[in-house]
C-alpha positions in Angstrom: 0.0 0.0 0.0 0.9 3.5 -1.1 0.1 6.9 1.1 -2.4 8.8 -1.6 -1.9 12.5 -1.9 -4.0 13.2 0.1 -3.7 10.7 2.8 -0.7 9.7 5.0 -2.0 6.5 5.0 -5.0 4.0 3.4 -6.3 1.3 4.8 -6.0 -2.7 4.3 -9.7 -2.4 2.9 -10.1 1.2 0.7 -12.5 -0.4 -1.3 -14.7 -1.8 1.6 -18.4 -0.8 1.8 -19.8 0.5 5.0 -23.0 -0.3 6.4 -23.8 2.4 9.0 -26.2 1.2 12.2 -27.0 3.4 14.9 -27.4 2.2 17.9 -28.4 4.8 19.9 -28.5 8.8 19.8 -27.7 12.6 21.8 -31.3 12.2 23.1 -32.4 8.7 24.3 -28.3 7.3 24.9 -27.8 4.0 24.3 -29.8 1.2 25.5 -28.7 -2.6 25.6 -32.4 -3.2 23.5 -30.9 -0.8 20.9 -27.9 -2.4 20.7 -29.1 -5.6 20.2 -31.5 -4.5 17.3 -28.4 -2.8 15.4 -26.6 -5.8 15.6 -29.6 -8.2 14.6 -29.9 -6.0 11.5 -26.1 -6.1 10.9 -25.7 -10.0 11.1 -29.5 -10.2 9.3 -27.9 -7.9 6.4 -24.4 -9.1 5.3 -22.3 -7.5 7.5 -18.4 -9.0 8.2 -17.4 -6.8 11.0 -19.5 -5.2 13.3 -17.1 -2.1 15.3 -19.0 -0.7 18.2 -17.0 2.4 19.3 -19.3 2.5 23.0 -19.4 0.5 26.2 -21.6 -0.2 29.3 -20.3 -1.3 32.7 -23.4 -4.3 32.5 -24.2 -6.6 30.1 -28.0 -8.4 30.0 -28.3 -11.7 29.4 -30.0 -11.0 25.9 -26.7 -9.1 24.8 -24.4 -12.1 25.8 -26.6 -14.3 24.0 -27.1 -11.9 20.9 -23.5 -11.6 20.9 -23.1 -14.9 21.1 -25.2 -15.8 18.2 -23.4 -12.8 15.7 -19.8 -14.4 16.8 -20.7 -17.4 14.9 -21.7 -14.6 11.8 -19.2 -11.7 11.5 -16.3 -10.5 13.8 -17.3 -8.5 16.8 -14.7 -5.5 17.8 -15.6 -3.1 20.4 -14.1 -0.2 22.6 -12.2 -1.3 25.4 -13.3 1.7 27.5 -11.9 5.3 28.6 -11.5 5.0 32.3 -8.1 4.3 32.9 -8.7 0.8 34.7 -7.7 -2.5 34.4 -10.1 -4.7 32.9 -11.7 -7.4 35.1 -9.4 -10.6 34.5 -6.2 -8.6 35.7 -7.0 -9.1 39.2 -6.4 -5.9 40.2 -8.9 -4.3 43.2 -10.4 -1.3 41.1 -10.6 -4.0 37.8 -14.2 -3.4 35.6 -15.7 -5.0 32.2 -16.6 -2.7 29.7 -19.8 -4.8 27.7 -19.5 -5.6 24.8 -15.6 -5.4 24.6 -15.0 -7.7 28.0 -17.4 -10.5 26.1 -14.3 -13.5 24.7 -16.4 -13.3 21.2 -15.9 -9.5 21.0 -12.3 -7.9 20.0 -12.1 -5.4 22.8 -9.7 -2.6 21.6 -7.5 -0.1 23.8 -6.0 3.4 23.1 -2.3 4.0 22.5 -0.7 7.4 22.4 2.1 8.5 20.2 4.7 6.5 21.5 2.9 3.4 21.5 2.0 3.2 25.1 -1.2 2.5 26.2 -3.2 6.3 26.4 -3.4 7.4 29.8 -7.5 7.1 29.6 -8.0 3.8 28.2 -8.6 0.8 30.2 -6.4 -1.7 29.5 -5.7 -5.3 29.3 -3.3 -7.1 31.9 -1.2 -8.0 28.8 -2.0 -5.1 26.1 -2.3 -6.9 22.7 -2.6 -10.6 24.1 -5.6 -12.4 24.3 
């Protein structure tokens, strides 16, 4: 891959096609109810990848099982969180789960900063990039 002239960089896909879902909105939030229609319809409709850029501290039953049922579909990839905490297998005291990232069927992904490290904000894996 080349940088264009107008981009630094391009991605492994530029000829991908999106399918845009929303899940929730400024007025109402997000609800777990909404978040398992917009990933229905994603599966239901041909998606590969679903990327949810939002978390919850809970997780329903009906979202683990939704998620469940998509894993089997497309690949599930979802923000690891923005509080600056461990996530829950670390073992550390002030560990949390950020839903749907801290599901094993979802790809939860962390923040870096410019030199690599893991951004002071992002919660974060006992291993970053393992597992």
């Amino acid at each position: 891959m080349k940088p264009t002239d107008k981009n630094e960089y391009i991605g492994v896909f530029p000829n991908a096609k999106l399918m845009i879902v929303k899940a929730g909105n400024t007025s109402n939030g997000f609800t777990c109810a909404n978040l398992i229609k917009a990933i229905k319809y994603a599966v239901e409709n041909g998606a590969d990848v679903i990327n949810m850029s939002l978390g919850t501290s809970y997780c329903t039953e009906e979202l683990r099982e939704t998620i469940g049922e998509a894993a089997k579909k497309v690949v599930l990839v979802a923000a690891a969180g923005n509080l600056g905490v461990p996530t829950a297998e670390s073992g550390y005291l002030d560990a949390m789960n950020i839903f749907p990232a801290g599901l094993d069927e979802v790809i939860g992904v962390m923040s870096f900063d410019r030199d690599k490290e893991v951004a002071s904000y992002s919660n974060w894996d006992y291993q970053a990039g393992v597992g």
